[in-house]
Backbone as CSV, one residue per row, in Angstrom:
resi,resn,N_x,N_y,N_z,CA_x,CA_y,CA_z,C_x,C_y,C_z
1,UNK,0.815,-1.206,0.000,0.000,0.000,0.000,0.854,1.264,0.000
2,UNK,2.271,0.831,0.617,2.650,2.301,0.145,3.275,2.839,-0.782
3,UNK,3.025,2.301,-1.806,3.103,2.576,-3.316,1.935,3.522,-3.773
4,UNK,0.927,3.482,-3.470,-0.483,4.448,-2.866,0.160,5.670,-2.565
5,UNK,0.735,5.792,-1.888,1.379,7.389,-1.217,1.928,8.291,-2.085
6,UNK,3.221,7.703,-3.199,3.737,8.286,-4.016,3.756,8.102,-5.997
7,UNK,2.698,7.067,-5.817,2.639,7.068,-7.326,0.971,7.977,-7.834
8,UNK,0.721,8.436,-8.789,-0.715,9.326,-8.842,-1.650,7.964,-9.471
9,UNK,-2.640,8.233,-8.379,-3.947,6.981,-9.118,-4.229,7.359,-10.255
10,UNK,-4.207,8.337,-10.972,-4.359,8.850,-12.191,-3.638,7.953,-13.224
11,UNK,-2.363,7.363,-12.712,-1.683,6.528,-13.753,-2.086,5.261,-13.623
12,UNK,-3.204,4.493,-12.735,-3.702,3.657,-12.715,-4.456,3.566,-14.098
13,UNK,-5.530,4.501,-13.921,-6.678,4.850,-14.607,-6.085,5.012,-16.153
14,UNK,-4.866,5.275,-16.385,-4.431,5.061,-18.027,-4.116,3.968,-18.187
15,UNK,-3.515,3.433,-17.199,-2.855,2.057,-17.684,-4.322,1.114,-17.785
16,UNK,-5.597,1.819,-16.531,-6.617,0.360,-16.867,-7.348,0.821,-17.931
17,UNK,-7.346,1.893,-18.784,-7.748,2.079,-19.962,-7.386,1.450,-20.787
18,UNK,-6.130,1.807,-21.092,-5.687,0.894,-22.481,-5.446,-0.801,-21.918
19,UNK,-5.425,-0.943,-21.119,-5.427,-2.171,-21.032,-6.745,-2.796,-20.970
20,UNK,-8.074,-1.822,-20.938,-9.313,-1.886,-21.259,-9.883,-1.884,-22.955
21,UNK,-8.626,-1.085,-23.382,-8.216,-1.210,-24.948,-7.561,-2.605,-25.162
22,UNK,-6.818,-2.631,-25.133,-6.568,-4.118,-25.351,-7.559,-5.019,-25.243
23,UNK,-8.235,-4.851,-24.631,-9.255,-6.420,-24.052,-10.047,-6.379,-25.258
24,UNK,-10.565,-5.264,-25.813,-11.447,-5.062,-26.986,-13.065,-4.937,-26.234
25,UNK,-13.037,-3.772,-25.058,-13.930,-3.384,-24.701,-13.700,-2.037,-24.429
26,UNK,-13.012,-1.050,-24.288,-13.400,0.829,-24.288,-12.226,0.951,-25.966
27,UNK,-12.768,1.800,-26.770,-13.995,2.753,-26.523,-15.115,2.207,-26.502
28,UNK,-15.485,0.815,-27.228,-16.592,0.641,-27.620,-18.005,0.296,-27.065
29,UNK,-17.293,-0.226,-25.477,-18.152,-0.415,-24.845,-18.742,0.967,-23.821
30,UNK,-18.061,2.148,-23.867,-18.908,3.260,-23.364,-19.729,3.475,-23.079
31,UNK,-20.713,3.331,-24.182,-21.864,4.027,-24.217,-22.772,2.614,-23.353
32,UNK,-22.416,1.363,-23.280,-23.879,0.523,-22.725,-23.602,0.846,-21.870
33,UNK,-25.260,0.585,-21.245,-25.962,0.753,-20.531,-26.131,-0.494,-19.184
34,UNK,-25.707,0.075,-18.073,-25.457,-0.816,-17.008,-26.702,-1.254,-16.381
35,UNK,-27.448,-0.429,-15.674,-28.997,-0.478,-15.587,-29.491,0.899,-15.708
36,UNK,-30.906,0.561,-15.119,-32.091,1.731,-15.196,-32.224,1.868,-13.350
37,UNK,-32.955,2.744,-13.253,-33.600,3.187,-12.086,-34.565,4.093,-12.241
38,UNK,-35.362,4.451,-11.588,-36.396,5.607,-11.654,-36.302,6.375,-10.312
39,UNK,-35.777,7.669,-10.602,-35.547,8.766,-9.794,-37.140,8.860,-8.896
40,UNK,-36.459,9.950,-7.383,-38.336,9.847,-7.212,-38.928,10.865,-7.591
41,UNK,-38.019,11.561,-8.793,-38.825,12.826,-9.742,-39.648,12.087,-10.592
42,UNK,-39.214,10.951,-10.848,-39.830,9.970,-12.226,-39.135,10.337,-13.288
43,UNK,-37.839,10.184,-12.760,-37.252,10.252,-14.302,-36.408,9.271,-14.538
44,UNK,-36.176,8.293,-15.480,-35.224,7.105,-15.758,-34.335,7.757,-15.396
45,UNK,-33.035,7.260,-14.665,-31.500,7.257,-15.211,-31.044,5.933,-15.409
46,UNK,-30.256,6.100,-16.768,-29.475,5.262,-17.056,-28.191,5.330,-17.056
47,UNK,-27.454,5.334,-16.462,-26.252,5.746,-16.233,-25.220,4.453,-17.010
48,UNK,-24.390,4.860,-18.121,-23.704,4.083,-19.330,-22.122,3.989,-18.338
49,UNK,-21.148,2.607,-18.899,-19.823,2.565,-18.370,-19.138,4.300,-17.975
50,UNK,-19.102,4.582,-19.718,-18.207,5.816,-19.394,-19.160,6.889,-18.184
51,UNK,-20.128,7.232,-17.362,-20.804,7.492,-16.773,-20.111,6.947,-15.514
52,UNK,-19.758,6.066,-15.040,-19.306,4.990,-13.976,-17.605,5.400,-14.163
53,UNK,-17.322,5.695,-15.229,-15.928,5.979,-15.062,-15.614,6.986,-15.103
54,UNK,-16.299,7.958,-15.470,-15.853,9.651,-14.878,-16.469,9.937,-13.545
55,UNK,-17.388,9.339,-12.942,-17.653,9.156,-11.417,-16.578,8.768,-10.321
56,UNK,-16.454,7.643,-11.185,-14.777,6.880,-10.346,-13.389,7.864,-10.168
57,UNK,-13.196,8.419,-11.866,-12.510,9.433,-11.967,-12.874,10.365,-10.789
58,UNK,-13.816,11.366,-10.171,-13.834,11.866,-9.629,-13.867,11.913,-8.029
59,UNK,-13.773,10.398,-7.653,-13.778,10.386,-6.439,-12.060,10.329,-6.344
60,UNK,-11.308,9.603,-7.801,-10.036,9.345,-7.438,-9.125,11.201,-7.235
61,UNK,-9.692,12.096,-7.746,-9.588,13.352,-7.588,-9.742,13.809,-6.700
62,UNK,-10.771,13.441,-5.757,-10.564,13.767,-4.735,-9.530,13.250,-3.723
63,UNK,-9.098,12.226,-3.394,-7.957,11.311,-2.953,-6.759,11.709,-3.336
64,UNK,-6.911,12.391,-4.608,-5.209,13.202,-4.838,-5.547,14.174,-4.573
65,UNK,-6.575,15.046,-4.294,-6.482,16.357,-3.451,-6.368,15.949,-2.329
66,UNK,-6.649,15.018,-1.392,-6.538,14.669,-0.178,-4.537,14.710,0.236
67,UNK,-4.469,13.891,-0.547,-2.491,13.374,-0.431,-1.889,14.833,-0.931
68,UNK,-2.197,15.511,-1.494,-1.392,16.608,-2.013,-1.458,17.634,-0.856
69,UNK,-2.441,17.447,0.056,-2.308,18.244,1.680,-1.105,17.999,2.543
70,UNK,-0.340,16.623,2.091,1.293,16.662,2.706,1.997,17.167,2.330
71,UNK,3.167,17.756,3.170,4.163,18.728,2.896,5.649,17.795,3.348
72,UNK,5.781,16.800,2.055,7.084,16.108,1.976,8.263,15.502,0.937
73,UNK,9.043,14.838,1.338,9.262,14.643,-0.196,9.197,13.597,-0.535
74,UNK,7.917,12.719,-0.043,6.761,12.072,-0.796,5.815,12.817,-1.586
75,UNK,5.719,13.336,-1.304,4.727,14.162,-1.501,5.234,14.867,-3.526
76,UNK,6.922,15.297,-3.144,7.474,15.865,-4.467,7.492,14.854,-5.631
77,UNK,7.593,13.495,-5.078,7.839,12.806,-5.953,6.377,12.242,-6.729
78,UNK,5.435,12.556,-6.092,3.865,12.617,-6.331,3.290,13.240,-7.408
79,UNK,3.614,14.436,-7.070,3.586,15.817,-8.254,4.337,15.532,-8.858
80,UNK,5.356,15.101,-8.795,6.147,15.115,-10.284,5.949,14.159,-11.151
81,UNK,5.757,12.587,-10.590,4.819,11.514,-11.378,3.429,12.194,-11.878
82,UNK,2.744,12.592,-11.352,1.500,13.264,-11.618,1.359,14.465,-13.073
83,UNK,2.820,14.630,-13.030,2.883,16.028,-14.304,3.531,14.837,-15.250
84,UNK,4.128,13.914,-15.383,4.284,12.709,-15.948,3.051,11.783,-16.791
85,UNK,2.087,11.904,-15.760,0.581,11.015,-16.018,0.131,11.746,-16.734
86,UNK,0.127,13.066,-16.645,-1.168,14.275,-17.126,-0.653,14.760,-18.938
87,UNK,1.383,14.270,-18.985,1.897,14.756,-20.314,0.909,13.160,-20.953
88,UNK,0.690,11.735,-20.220,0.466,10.508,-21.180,-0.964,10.521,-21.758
89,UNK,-1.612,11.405,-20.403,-2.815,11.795,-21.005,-3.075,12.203,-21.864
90,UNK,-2.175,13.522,-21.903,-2.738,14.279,-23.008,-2.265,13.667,-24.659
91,UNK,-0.978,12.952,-24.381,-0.272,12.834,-26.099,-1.699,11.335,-26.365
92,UNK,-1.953,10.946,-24.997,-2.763,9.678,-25.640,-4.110,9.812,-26.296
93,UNK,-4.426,11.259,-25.818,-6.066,11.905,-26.425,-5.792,12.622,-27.620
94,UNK,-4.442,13.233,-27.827,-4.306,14.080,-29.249,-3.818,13.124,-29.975
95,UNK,-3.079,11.683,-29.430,-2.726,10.804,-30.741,-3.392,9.529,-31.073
96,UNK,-3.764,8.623,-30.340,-4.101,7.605,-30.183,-5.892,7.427,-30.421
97,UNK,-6.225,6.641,-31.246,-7.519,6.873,-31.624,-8.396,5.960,-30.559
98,UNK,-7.926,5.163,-29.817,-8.602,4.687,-28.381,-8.707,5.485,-27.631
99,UNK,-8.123,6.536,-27.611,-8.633,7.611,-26.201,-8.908,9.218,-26.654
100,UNK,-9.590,9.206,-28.265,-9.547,9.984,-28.436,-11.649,10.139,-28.939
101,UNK,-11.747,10.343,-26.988,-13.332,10.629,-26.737,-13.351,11.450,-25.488
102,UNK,-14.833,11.971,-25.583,-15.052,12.694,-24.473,-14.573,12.395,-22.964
103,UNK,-14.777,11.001,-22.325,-14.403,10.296,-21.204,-13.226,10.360,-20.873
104,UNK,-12.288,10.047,-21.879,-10.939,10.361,-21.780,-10.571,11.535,-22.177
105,UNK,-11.151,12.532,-22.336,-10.695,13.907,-22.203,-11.219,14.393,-20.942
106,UNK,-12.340,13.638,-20.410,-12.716,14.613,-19.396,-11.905,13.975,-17.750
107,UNK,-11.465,12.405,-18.297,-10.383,12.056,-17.430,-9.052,12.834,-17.327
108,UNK,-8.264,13.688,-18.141,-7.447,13.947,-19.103,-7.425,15.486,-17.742
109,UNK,-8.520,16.069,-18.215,-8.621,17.550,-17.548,-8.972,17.093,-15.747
110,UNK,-9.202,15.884,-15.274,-8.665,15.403,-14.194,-7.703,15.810,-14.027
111,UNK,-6.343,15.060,-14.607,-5.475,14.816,-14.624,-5.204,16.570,-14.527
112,UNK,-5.365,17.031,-15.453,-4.519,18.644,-15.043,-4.797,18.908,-13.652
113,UNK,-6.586,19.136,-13.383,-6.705,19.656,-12.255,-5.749,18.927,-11.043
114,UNK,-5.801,17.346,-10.992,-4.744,17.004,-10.216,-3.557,17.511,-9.917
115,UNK,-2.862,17.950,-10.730,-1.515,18.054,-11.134,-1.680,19.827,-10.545
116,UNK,-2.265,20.764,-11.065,-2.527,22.222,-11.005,-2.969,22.319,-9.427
117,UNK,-3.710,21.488,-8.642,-4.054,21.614,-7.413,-2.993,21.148,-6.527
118,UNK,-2.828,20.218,-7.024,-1.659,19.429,-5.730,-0.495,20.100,-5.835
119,UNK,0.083,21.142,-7.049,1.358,21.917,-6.730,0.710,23.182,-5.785
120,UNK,-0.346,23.619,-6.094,-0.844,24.890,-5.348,-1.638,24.665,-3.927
121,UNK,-2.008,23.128,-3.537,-2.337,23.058,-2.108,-1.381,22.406,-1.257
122,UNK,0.021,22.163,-1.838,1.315,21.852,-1.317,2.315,23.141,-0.947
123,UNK,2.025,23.804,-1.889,2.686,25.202,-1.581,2.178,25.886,-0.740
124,UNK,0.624,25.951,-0.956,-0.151,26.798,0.258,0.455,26.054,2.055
125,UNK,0.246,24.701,1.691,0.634,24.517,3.239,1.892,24.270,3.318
126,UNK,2.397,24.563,2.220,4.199,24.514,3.069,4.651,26.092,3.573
127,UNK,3.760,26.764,3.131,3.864,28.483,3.118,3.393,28.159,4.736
128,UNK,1.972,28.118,5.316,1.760,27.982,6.489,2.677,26.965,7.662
129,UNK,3.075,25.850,6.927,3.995,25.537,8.172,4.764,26.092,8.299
130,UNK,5.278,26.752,7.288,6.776,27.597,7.341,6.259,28.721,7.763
131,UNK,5.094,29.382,8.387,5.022,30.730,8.920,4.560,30.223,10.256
132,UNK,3.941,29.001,10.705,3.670,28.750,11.546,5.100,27.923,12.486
133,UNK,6.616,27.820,11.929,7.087,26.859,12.703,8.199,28.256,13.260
134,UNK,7.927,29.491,12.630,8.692,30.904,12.835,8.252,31.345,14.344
135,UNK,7.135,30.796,14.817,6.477,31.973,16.112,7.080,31.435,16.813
Protein backbone atom coordinates (compact mmCIF):
# COMPACT_ATOMS: atom_id res chain seq x y z
CA UNK A 1 0.00 0.00 0.00
CA UNK A 2 2.65 2.30 0.15
CA UNK A 3 3.10 2.58 -3.32
CA UNK A 4 -0.48 4.45 -2.87
CA UNK A 5 1.38 7.39 -1.22
CA UNK A 6 3.74 8.29 -4.02
CA UNK A 7 2.64 7.07 -7.33
CA UNK A 8 -0.71 9.33 -8.84
CA UNK A 9 -3.95 6.98 -9.12
CA UNK A 10 -4.36 8.85 -12.19
CA UNK A 11 -1.68 6.53 -13.75
CA UNK A 12 -3.70 3.66 -12.72
CA UNK A 13 -6.68 4.85 -14.61
CA UNK A 14 -4.43 5.06 -18.03
CA UNK A 15 -2.85 2.06 -17.68
CA UNK A 16 -6.62 0.36 -16.87
CA UNK A 17 -7.75 2.08 -19.96
CA UNK A 18 -5.69 0.89 -22.48
CA UNK A 19 -5.43 -2.17 -21.03
CA UNK A 20 -9.31 -1.89 -21.26
CA UNK A 21 -8.22 -1.21 -24.95
CA UNK A 22 -6.57 -4.12 -25.35
CA UNK A 23 -9.25 -6.42 -24.05
CA UNK A 24 -11.45 -5.06 -26.99
CA UNK A 25 -13.93 -3.38 -24.70
CA UNK A 26 -13.40 0.83 -24.29
CA UNK A 27 -13.99 2.75 -26.52
CA UNK A 28 -16.59 0.64 -27.62
CA UNK A 29 -18.15 -0.42 -24.85
CA UNK A 30 -18.91 3.26 -23.36
CA UNK A 31 -21.86 4.03 -24.22
CA UNK A 32 -23.88 0.52 -22.72
CA UNK A 33 -25.96 0.75 -20.53
CA UNK A 34 -25.46 -0.82 -17.01
CA UNK A 35 -29.00 -0.48 -15.59
CA UNK A 36 -32.09 1.73 -15.20
CA UNK A 37 -33.60 3.19 -12.09
CA UNK A 38 -36.40 5.61 -11.65
CA UNK A 39 -35.55 8.77 -9.79
CA UNK A 40 -38.34 9.85 -7.21
CA UNK A 41 -38.83 12.83 -9.74
CA UNK A 42 -39.83 9.97 -12.23
CA UNK A 43 -37.25 10.25 -14.30
CA UNK A 44 -35.22 7.11 -15.76
CA UNK A 45 -31.50 7.26 -15.21
CA UNK A 46 -29.48 5.26 -17.06
CA UNK A 47 -26.25 5.75 -16.23
CA UNK A 48 -23.70 4.08 -19.33
CA UNK A 49 -19.82 2.57 -18.37
CA UNK A 50 -18.21 5.82 -19.39
CA UNK A 51 -20.80 7.49 -16.77
CA UNK A 52 -19.31 4.99 -13.98
CA UNK A 53 -15.93 5.98 -15.06
CA UNK A 54 -15.85 9.65 -14.88
CA UNK A 55 -17.65 9.16 -11.42
CA UNK A 56 -14.78 6.88 -10.35
CA UNK A 57 -12.51 9.43 -11.97
CA UNK A 58 -13.83 11.87 -9.63
CA UNK A 59 -13.78 10.39 -6.44
CA UNK A 60 -10.04 9.34 -7.44
CA UNK A 61 -9.59 13.35 -7.59
CA UNK A 62 -10.56 13.77 -4.74
CA UNK A 63 -7.96 11.31 -2.95
CA UNK A 64 -5.21 13.20 -4.84
CA UNK A 65 -6.48 16.36 -3.45
CA UNK A 66 -6.54 14.67 -0.18
CA UNK A 67 -2.49 13.37 -0.43
CA UNK A 68 -1.39 16.61 -2.01
CA UNK A 69 -2.31 18.24 1.68
CA UNK A 70 1.29 16.66 2.71
CA UNK A 71 4.16 18.73 2.90
CA UNK A 72 7.08 16.11 1.98
CA UNK A 73 9.26 14.64 -0.20
CA UNK A 74 6.76 12.07 -0.80
CA UNK A 75 4.73 14.16 -1.50
CA UNK A 76 7.47 15.87 -4.47
CA UNK A 77 7.84 12.81 -5.95
CA UNK A 78 3.86 12.62 -6.33
CA UNK A 79 3.59 15.82 -8.25
CA UNK A 80 6.15 15.12 -10.28
CA UNK A 81 4.82 11.51 -11.38
CA UNK A 82 1.50 13.26 -11.62
CA UNK A 83 2.88 16.03 -14.30
CA UNK A 84 4.28 12.71 -15.95
CA UNK A 85 0.58 11.01 -16.02
CA UNK A 86 -1.17 14.27 -17.13
CA UNK A 87 1.90 14.76 -20.31
CA UNK A 88 0.47 10.51 -21.18
CA UNK A 89 -2.81 11.80 -21.00
CA UNK A 90 -2.74 14.28 -23.01
CA UNK A 91 -0.27 12.83 -26.10
CA UNK A 92 -2.76 9.68 -25.64
CA UNK A 93 -6.07 11.91 -26.42
CA UNK A 94 -4.31 14.08 -29.25
CA UNK A 95 -2.73 10.80 -30.74
CA UNK A 96 -4.10 7.60 -30.18
CA UNK A 97 -7.52 6.87 -31.62
CA UNK A 98 -8.60 4.69 -28.38
CA UNK A 99 -8.63 7.61 -26.20
CA UNK A 100 -9.55 9.98 -28.44
CA UNK A 101 -13.33 10.63 -26.74
CA UNK A 102 -15.05 12.69 -24.47
CA UNK A 103 -14.40 10.30 -21.20
CA UNK A 104 -10.94 10.36 -21.78
CA UNK A 105 -10.69 13.91 -22.20
CA UNK A 106 -12.72 14.61 -19.40
CA UNK A 107 -10.38 12.06 -17.43
CA UNK A 108 -7.45 13.95 -19.10
CA UNK A 109 -8.62 17.55 -17.55
CA UNK A 110 -8.67 15.40 -14.19
CA UNK A 111 -5.48 14.82 -14.62
CA UNK A 112 -4.52 18.64 -15.04
CA UNK A 113 -6.71 19.66 -12.25
CA UNK A 114 -4.74 17.00 -10.22
CA UNK A 115 -1.52 18.05 -11.13
CA UNK A 116 -2.53 22.22 -11.01
CA UNK A 117 -4.05 21.61 -7.41
CA UNK A 118 -1.66 19.43 -5.73
CA UNK A 119 1.36 21.92 -6.73
CA UNK A 120 -0.84 24.89 -5.35
CA UNK A 121 -2.34 23.06 -2.11
CA UNK A 122 1.32 21.85 -1.32
CA UNK A 123 2.69 25.20 -1.58
CA UNK A 124 -0.15 26.80 0.26
CA UNK A 125 0.63 24.52 3.24
CA UNK A 126 4.20 24.51 3.07
CA UNK A 127 3.86 28.48 3.12
CA UNK A 128 1.76 27.98 6.49
CA UNK A 129 3.99 25.54 8.17
CA UNK A 130 6.78 27.60 7.34
CA UNK A 131 5.02 30.73 8.92
CA UNK A 132 3.67 28.75 11.55
CA UNK A 133 7.09 26.86 12.70
CA UNK A 134 8.69 30.90 12.83
CA UNK A 135 6.48 31.97 16.11
Amino acid sequence: MAILNFFPLFGFFWGGYYALYLAGIFPQQLNLQLFSVYLPSGQLWSPTVGVVVILLGLITLYVELFKSTRTSRVSIIDHTLSTFVLVGFLVSWLIFEWAGNSVFLILTIMAFLDVIAGFTITIASARRDLSLGGQ
